[in-house]
Backbone atoms as SQL, in Angstrom:
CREATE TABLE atoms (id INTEGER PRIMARY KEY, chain TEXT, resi INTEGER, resn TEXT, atom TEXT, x REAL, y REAL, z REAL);
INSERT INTO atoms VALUES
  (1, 'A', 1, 'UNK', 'N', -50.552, -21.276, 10.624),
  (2, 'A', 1, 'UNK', 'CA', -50.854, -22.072, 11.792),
  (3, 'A', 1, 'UNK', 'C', -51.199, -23.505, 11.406),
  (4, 'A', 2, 'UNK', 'N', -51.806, -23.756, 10.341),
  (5, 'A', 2, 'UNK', 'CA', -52.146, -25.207, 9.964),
  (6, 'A', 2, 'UNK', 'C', -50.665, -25.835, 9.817),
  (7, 'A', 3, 'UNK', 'N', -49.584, -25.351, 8.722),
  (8, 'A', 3, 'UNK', 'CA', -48.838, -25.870, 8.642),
  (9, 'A', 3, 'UNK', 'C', -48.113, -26.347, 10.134),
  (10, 'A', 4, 'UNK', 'N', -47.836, -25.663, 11.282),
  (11, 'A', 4, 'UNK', 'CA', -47.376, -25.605, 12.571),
  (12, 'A', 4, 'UNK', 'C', -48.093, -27.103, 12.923),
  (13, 'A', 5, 'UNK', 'N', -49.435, -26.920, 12.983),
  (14, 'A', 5, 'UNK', 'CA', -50.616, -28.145, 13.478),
  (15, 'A', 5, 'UNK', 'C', -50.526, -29.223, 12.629),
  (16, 'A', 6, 'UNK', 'N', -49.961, -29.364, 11.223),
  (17, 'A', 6, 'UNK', 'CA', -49.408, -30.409, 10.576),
  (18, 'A', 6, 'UNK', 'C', -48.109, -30.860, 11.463),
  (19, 'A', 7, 'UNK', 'N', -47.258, -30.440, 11.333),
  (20, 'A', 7, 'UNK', 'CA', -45.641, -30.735, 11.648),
  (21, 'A', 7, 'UNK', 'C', -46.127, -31.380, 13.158),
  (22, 'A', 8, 'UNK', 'N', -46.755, -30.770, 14.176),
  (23, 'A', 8, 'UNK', 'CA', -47.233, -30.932, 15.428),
  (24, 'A', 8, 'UNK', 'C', -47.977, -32.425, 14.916),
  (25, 'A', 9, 'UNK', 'N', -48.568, -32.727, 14.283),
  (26, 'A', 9, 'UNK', 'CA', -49.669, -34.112, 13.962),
  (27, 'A', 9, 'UNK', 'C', -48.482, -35.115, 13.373),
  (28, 'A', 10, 'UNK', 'N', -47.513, -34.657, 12.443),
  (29, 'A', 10, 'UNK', 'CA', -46.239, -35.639, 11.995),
  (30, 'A', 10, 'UNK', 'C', -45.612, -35.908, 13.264),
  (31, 'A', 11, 'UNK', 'N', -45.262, -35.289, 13.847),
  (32, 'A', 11, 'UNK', 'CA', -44.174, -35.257, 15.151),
  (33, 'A', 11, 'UNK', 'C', -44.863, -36.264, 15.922),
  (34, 'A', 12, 'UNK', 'N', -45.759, -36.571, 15.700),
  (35, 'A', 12, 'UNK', 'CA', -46.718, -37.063, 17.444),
  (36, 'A', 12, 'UNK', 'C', -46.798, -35.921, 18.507),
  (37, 'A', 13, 'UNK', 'N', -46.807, -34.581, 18.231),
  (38, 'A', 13, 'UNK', 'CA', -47.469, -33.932, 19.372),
  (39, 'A', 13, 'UNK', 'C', -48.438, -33.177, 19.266),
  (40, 'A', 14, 'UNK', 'N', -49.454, -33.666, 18.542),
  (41, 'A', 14, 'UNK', 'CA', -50.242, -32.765, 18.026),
  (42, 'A', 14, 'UNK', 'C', -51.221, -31.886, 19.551),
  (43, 'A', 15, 'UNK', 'N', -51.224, -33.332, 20.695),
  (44, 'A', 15, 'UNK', 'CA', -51.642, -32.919, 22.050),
  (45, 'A', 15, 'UNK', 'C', -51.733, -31.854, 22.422),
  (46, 'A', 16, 'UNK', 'N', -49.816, -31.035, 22.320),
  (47, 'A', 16, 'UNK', 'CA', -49.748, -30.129, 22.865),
  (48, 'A', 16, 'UNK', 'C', -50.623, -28.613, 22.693),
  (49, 'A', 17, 'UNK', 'N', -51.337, -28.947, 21.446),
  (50, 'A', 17, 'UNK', 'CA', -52.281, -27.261, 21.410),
  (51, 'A', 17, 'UNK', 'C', -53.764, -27.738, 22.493),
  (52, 'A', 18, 'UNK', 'N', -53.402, -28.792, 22.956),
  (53, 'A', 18, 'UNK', 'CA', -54.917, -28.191, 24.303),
  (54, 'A', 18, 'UNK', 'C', -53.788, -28.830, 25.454),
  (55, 'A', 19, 'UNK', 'N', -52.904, -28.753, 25.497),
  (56, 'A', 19, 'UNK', 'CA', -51.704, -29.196, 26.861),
  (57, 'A', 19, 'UNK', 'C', -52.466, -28.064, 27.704),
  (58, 'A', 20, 'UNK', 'N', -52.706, -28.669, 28.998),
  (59, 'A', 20, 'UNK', 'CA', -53.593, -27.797, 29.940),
  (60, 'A', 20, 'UNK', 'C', -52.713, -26.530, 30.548),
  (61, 'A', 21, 'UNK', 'N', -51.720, -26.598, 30.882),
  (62, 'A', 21, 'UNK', 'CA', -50.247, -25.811, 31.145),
  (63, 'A', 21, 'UNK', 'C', -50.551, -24.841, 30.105),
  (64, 'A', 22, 'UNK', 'N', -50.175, -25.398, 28.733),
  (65, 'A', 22, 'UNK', 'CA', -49.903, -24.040, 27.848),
  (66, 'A', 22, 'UNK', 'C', -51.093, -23.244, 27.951),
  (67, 'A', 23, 'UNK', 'N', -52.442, -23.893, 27.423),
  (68, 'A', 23, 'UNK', 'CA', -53.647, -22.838, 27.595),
  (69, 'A', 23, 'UNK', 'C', -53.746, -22.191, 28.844),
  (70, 'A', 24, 'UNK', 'N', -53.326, -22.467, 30.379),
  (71, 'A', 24, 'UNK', 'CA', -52.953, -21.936, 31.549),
  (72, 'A', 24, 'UNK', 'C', -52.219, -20.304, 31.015),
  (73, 'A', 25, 'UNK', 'N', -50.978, -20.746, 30.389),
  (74, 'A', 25, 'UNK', 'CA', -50.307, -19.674, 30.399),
  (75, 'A', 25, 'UNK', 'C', -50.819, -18.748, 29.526),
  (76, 'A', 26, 'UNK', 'N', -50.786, -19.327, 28.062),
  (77, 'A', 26, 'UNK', 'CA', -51.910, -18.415, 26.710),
  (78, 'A', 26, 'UNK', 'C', -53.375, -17.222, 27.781),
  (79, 'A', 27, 'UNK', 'N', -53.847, -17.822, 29.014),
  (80, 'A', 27, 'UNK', 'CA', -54.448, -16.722, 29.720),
  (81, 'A', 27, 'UNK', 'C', -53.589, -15.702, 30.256),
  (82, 'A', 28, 'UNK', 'N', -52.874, -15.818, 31.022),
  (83, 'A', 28, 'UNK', 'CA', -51.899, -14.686, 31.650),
  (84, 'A', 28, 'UNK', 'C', -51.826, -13.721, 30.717),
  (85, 'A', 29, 'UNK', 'N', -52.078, -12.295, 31.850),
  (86, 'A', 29, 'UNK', 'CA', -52.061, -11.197, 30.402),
  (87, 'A', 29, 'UNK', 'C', -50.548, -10.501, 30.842),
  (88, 'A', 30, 'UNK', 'N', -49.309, -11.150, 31.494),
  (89, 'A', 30, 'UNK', 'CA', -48.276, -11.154, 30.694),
  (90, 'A', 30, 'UNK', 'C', -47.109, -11.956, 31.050),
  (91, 'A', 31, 'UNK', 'N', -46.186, -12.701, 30.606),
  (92, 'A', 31, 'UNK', 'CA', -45.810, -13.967, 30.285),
  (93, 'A', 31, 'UNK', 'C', -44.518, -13.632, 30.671),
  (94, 'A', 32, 'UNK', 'N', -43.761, -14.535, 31.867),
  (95, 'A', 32, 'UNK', 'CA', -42.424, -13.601, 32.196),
  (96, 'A', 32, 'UNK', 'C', -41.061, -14.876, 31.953),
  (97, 'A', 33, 'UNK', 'N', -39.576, -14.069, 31.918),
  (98, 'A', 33, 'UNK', 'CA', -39.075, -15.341, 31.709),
  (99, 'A', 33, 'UNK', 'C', -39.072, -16.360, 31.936),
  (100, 'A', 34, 'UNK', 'N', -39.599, -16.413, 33.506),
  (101, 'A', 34, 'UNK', 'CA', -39.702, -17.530, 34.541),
  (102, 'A', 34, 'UNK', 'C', -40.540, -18.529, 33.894),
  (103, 'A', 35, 'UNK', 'N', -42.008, -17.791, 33.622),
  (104, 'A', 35, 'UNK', 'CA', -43.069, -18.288, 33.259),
  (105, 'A', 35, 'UNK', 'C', -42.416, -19.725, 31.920),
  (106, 'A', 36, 'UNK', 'N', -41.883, -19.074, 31.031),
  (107, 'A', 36, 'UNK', 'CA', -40.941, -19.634, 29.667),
  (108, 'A', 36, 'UNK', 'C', -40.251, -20.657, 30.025),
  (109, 'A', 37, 'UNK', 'N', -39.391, -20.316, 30.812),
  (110, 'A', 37, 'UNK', 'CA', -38.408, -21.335, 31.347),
  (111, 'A', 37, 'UNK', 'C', -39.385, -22.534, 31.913),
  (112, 'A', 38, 'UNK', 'N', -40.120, -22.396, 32.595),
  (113, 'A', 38, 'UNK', 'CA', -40.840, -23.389, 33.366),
  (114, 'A', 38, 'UNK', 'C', -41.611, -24.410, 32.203),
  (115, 'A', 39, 'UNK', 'N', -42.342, -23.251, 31.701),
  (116, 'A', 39, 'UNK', 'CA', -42.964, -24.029, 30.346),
  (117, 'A', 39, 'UNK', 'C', -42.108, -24.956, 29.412),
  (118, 'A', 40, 'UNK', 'N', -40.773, -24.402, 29.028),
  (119, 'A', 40, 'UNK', 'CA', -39.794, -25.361, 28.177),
  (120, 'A', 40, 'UNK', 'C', -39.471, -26.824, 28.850),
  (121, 'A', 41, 'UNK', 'N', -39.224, -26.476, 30.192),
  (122, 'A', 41, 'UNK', 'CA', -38.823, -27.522, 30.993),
  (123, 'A', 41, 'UNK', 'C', -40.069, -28.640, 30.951),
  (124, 'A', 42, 'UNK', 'N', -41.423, -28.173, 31.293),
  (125, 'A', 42, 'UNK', 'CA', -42.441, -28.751, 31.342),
  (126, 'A', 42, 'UNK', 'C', -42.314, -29.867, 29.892),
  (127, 'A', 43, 'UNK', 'N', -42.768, -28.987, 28.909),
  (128, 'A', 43, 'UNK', 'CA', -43.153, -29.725, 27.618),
  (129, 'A', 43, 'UNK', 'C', -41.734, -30.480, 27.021),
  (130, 'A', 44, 'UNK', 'N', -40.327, -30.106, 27.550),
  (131, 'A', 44, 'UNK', 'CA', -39.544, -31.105, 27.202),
  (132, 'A', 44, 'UNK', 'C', -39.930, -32.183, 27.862),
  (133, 'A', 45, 'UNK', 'N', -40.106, -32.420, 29.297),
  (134, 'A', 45, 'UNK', 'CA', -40.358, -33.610, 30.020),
  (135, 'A', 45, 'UNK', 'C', -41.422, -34.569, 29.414),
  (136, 'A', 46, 'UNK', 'N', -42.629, -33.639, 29.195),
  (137, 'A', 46, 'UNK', 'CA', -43.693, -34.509, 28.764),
  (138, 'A', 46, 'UNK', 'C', -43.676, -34.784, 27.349),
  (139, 'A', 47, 'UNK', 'N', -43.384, -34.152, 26.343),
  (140, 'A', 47, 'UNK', 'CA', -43.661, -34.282, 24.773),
  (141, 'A', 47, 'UNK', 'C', -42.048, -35.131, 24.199),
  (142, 'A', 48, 'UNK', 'N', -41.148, -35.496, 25.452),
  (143, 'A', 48, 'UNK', 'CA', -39.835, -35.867, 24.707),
  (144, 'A', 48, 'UNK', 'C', -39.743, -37.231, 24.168),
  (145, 'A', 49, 'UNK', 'N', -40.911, -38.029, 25.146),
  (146, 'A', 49, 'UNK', 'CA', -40.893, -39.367, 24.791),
  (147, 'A', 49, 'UNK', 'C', -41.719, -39.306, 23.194),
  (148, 'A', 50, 'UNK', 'N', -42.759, -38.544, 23.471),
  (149, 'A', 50, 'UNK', 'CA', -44.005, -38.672, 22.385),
  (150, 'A', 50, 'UNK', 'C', -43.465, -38.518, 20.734),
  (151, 'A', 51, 'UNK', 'N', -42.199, -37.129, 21.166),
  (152, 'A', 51, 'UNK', 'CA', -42.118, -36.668, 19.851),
  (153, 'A', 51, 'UNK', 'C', -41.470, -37.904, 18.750),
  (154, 'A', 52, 'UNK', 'N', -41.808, -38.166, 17.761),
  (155, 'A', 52, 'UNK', 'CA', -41.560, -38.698, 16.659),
  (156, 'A', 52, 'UNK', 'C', -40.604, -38.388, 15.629),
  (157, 'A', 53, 'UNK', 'N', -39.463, -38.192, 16.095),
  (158, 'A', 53, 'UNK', 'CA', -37.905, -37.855, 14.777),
  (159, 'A', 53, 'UNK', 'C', -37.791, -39.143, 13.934),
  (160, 'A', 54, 'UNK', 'N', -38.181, -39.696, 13.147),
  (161, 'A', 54, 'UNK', 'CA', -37.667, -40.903, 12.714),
  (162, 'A', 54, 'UNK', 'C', -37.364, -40.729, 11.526),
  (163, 'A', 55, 'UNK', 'N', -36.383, -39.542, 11.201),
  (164, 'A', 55, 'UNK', 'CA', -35.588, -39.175, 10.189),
  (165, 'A', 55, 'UNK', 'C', -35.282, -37.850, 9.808),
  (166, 'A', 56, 'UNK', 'N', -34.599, -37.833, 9.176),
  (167, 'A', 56, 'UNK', 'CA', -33.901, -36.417, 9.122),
  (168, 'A', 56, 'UNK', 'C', -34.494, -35.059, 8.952),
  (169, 'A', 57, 'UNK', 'N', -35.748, -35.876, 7.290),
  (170, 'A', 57, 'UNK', 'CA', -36.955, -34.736, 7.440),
  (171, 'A', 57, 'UNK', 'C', -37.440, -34.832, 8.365),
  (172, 'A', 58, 'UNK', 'N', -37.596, -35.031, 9.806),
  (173, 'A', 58, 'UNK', 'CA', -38.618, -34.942, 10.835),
  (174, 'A', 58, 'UNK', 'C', -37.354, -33.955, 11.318),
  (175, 'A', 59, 'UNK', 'N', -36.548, -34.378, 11.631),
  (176, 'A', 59, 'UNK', 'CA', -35.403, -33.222, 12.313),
  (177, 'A', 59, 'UNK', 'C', -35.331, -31.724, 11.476),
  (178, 'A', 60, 'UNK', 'N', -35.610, -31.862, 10.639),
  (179, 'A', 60, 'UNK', 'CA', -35.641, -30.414, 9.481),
  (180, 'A', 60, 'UNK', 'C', -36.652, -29.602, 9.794),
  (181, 'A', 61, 'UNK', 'N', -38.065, -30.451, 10.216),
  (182, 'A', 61, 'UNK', 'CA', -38.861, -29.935, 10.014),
  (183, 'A', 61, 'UNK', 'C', -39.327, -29.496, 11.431),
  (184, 'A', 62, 'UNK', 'N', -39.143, -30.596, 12.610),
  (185, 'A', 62, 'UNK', 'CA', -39.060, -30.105, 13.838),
  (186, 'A', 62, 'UNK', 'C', -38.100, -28.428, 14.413),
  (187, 'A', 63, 'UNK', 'N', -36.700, -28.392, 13.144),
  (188, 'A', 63, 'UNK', 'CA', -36.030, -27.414, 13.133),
  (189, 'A', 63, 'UNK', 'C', -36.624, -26.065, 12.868),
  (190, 'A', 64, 'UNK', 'N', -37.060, -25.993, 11.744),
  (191, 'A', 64, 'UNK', 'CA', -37.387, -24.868, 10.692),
  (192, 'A', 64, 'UNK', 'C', -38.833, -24.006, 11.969),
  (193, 'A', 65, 'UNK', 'N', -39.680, -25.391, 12.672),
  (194, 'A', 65, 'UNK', 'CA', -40.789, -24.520, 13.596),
  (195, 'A', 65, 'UNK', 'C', -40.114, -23.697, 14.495),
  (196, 'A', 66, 'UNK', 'N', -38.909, -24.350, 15.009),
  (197, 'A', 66, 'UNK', 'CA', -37.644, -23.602, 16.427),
  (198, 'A', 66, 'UNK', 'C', -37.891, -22.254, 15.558),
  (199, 'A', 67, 'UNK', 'N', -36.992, -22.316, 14.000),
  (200, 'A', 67, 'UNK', 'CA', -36.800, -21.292, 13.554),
  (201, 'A', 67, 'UNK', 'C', -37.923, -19.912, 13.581),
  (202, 'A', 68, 'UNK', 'N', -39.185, -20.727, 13.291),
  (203, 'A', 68, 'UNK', 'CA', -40.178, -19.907, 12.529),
  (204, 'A', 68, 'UNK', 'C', -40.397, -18.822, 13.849),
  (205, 'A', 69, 'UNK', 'N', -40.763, -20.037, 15.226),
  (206, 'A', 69, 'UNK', 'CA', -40.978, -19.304, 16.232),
  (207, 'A', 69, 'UNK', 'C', -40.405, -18.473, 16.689),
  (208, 'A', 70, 'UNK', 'N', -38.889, -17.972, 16.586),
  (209, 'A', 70, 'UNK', 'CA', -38.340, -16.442, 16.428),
  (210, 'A', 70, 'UNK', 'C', -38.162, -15.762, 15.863),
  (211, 'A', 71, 'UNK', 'N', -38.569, -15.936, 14.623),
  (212, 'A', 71, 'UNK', 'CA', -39.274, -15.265, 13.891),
  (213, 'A', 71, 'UNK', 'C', -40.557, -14.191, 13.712),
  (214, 'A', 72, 'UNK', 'N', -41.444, -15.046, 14.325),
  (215, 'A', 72, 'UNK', 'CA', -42.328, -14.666, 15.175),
  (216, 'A', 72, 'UNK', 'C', -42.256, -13.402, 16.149),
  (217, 'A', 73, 'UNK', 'N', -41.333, -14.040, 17.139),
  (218, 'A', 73, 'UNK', 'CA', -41.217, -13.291, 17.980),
  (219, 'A', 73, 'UNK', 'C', -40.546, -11.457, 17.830),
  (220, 'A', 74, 'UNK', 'N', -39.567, -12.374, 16.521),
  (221, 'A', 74, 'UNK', 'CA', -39.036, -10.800, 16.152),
  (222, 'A', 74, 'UNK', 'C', -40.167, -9.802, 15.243),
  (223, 'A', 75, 'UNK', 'N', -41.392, -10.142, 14.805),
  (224, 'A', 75, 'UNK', 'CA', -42.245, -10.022, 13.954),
  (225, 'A', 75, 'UNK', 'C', -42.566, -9.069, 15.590),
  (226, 'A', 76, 'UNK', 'N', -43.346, -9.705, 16.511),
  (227, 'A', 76, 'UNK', 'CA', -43.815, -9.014, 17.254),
  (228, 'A', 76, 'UNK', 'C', -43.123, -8.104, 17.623),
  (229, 'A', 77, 'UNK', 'N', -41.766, -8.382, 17.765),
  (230, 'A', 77, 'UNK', 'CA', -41.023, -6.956, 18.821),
  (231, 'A', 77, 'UNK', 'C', -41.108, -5.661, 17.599),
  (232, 'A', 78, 'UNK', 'N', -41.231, -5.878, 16.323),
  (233, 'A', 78, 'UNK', 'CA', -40.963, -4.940, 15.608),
  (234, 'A', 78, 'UNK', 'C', -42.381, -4.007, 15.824),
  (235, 'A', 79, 'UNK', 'N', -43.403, -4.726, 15.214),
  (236, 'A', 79, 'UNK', 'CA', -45.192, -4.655, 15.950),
  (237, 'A', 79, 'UNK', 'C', -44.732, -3.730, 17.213),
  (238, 'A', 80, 'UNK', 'N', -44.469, -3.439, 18.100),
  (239, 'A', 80, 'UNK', 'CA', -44.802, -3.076, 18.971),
  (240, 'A', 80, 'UNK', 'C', -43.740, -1.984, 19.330),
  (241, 'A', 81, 'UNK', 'N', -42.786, -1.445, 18.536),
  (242, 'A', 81, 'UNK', 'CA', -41.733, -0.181, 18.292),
  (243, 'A', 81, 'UNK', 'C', -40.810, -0.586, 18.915),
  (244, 'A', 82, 'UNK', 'N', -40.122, -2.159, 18.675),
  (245, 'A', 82, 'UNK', 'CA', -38.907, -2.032, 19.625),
  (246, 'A', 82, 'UNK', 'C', -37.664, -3.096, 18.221),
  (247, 'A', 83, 'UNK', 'N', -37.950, -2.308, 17.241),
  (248, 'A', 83, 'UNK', 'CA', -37.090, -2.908, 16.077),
  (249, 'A', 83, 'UNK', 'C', -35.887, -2.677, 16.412),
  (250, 'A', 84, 'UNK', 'N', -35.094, -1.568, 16.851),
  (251, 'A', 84, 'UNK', 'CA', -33.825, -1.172, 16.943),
  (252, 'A', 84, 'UNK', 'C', -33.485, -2.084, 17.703),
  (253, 'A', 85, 'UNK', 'N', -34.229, -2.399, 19.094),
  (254, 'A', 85, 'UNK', 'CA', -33.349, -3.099, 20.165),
  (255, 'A', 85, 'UNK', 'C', -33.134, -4.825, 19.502),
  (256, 'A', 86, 'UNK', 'N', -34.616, -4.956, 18.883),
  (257, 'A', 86, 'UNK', 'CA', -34.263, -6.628, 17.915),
  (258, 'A', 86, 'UNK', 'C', -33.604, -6.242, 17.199),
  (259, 'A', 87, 'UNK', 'N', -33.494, -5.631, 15.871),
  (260, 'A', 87, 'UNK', 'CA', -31.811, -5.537, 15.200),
  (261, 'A', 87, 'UNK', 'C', -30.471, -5.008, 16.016),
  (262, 'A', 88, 'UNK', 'N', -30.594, -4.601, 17.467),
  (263, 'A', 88, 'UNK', 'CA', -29.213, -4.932, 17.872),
  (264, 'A', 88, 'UNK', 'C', -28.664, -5.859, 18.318),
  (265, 'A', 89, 'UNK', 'N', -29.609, -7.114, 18.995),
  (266, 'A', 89, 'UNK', 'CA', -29.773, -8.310, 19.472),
  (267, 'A', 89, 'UNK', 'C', -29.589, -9.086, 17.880),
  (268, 'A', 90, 'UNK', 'N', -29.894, -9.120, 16.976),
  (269, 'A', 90, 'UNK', 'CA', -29.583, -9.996, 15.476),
  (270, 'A', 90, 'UNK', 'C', -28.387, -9.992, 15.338),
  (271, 'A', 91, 'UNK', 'N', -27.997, -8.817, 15.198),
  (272, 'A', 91, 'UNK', 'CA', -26.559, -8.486, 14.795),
  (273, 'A', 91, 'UNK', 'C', -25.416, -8.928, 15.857),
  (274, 'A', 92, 'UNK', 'N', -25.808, -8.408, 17.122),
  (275, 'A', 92, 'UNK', 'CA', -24.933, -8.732, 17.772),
  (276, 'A', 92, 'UNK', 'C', -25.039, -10.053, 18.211),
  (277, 'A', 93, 'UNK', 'N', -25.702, -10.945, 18.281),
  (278, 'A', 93, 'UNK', 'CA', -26.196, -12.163, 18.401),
  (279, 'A', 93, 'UNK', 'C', -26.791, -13.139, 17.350),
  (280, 'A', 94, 'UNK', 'N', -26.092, -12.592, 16.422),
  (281, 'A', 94, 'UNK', 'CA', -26.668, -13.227, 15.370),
  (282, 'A', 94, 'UNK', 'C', -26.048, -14.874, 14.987),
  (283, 'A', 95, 'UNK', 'N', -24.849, -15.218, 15.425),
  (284, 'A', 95, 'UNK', 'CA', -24.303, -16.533, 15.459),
  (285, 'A', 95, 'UNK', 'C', -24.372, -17.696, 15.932),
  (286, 'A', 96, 'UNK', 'N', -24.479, -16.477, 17.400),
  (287, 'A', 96, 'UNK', 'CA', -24.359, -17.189, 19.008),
  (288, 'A', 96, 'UNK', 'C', -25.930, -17.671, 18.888),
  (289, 'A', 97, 'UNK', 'N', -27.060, -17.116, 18.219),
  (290, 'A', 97, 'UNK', 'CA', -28.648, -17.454, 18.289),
  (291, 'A', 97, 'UNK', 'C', -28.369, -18.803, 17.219),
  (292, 'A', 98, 'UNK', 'N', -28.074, -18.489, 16.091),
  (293, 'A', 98, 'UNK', 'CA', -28.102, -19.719, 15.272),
  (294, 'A', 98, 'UNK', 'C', -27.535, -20.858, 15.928),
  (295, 'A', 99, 'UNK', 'N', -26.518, -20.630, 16.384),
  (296, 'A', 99, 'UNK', 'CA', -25.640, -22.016, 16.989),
  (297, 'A', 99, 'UNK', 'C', -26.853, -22.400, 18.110),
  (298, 'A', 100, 'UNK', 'N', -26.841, -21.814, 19.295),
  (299, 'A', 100, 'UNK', 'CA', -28.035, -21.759, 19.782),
  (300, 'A', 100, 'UNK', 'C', -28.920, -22.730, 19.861),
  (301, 'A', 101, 'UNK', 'N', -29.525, -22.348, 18.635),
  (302, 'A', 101, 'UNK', 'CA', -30.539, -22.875, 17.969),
  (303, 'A', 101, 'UNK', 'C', -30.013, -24.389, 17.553),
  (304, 'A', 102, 'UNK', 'N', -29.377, -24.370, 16.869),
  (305, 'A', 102, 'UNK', 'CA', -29.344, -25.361, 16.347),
  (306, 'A', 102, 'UNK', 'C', -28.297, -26.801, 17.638),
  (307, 'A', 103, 'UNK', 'N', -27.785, -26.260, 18.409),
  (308, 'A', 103, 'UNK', 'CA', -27.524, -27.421, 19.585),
  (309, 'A', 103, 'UNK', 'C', -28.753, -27.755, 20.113),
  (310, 'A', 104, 'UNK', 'N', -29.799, -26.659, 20.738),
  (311, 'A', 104, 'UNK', 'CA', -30.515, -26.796, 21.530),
  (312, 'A', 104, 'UNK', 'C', -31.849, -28.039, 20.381),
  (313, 'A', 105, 'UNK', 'N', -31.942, -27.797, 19.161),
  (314, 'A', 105, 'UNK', 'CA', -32.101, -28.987, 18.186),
  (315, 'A', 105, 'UNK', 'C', -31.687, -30.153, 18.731),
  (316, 'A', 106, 'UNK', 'N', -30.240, -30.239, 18.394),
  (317, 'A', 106, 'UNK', 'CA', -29.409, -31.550, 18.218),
  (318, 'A', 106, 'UNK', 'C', -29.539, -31.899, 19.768),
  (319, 'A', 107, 'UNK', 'N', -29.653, -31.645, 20.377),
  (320, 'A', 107, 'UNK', 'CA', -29.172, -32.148, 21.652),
  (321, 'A', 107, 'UNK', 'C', -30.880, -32.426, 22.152),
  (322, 'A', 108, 'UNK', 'N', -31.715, -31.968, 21.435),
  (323, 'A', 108, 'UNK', 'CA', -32.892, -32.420, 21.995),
  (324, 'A', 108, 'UNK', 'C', -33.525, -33.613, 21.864),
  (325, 'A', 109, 'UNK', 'N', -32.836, -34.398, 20.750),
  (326, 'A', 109, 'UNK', 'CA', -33.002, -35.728, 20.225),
  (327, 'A', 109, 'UNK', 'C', -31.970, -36.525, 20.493),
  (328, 'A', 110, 'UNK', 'N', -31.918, -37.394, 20.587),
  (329, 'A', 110, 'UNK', 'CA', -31.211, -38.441, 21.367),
  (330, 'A', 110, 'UNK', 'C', -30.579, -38.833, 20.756),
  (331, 'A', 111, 'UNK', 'N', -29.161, -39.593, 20.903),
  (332, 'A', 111, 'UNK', 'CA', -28.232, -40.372, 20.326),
  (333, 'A', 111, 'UNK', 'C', -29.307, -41.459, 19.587),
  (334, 'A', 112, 'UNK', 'N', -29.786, -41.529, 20.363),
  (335, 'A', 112, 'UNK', 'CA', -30.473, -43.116, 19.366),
  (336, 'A', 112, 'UNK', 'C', -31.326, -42.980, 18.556),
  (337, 'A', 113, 'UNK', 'N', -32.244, -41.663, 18.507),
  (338, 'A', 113, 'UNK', 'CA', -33.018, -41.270, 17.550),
  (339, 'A', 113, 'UNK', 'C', -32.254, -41.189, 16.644),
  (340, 'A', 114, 'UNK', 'N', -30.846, -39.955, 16.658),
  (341, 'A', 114, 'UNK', 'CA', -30.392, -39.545, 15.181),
  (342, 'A', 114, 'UNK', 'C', -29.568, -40.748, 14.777),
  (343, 'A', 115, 'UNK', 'N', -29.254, -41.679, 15.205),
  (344, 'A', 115, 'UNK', 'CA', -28.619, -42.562, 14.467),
  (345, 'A', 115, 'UNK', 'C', -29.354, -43.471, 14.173),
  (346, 'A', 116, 'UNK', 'N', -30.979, -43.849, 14.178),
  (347, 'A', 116, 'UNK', 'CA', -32.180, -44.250, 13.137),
  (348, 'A', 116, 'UNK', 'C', -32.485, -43.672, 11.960),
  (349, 'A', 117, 'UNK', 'N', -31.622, -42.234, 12.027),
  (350, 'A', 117, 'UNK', 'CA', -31.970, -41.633, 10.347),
  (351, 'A', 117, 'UNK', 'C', -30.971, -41.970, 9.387),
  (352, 'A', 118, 'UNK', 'N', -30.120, -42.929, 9.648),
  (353, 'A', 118, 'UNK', 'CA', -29.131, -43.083, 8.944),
  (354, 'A', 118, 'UNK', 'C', -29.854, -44.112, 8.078);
């Protein structure tokens, strides 16, 4: 978690761990897609100006948290007896998540950011 709260303090968003929204939701005792969706939308709007890419390691490293955090998530689904259905979702989605991943990256930073890391 420190490392997360580093990358979050490089980025310029370190804000977002008392963002009044997220601790809102962190109460709910249970968290639905809707809920997610709303939240992504939220903290893109507000944290897009703030965030700080001003080079490639910032894009790597902004990357690797995307990564960690489903990671995570697959950590939990296993935690809780539902490994088969996450390794059928890996496998069968295992490309389509990376690509995924990695547009929903690129496309989150701006033409004009990534062509300051040059």
């Amino acid at each position: 978690m420190d490392e997360a709260k580093n990358n979050l303090r490089a980025l310029n968003c370190e804000t977002i761990l008392i963002d009044g929204k997220l601790t809102e939701l962190k109460r709910k005792p249970a968290i639905t897609k809707a809920d997610l969706k709303d939240l992504y939308t939220y903290l893109q709007k507000k944290y897009k100006n703030s965030l700080s890419i001003v080079s490639f390691h910032d894009f790597v490293r902004a990357s690797i948290e995307i990564y960690y955090q489903r990671y995570h998530e697959i950590l939990l689904a296993v935690s809780k007896g539902k490994s088969r259905k996450v390794a059928g979702e890996i496998i069968k989605n295992k490309k389509q998540t990376f690509d995924r991943t990695i547009t929903w990256s690129w496309n989150f930073f701006s033409n004009r950011e990534r062509a300051s890391w040059n």
